[in-house]
C-alpha positions as CSV (number, residue, x, y, z in Angstrom):
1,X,110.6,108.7,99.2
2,X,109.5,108.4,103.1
3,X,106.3,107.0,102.0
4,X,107.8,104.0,99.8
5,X,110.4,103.4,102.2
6,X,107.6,102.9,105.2
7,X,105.6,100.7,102.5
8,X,108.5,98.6,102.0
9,X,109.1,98.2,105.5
10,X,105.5,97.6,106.4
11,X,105.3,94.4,104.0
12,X,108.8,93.2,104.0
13,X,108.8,93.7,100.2
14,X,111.3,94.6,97.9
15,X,111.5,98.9,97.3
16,X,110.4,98.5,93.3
17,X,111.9,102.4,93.3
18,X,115.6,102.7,92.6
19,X,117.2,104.5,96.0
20,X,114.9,103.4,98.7
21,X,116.9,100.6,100.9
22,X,115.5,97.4,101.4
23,X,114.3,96.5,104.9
24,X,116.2,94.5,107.0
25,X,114.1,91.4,106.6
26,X,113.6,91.8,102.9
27,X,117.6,92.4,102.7
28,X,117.9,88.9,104.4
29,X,116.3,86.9,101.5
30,X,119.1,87.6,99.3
31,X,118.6,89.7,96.0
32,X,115.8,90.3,94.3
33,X,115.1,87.3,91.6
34,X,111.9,88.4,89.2
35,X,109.7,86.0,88.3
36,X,109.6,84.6,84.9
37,X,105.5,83.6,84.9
38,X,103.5,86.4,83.2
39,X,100.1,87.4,83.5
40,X,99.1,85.0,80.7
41,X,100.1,81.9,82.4
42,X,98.8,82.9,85.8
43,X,95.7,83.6,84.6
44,X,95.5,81.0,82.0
45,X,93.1,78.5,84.0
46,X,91.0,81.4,85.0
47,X,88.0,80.7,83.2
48,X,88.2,77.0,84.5
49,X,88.7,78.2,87.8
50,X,85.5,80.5,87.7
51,X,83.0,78.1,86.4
52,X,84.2,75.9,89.5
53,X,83.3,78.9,92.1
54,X,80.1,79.5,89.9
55,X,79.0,75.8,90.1
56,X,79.4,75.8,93.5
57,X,77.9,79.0,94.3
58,X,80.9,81.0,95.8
59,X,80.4,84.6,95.6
């Protein structure tokens, strides 16, 4: 529990393990409010988005 608690600390995130407190920062933005875009629509212009980067050459 030491090690997720540091994590958590380190990058102001919010603990995603039930018991380990919330840094002070992270506390300050208010409760946790979960995102409603999935993976699908995130990634949904992903194919568009590569043949951009290909066309131009990025690695």
């Amino acid at each position: 529990m030491a090690a997720r608690e540091f994590l958590a600390n380190q990058n102001f995130g919010f603990p995603v393990v039930e018991g380990v407190e919330m840094s002070p920062v992270a506390a300050a933005d208010g409760p946790f409010k979960s995102d409603r875009l999935t993976p699908g629509i995130l990634g949904g212009d992903q194919p568009k988005a590569q043949a951009i980067f290909n066309g131009v050459g990025f690695p």
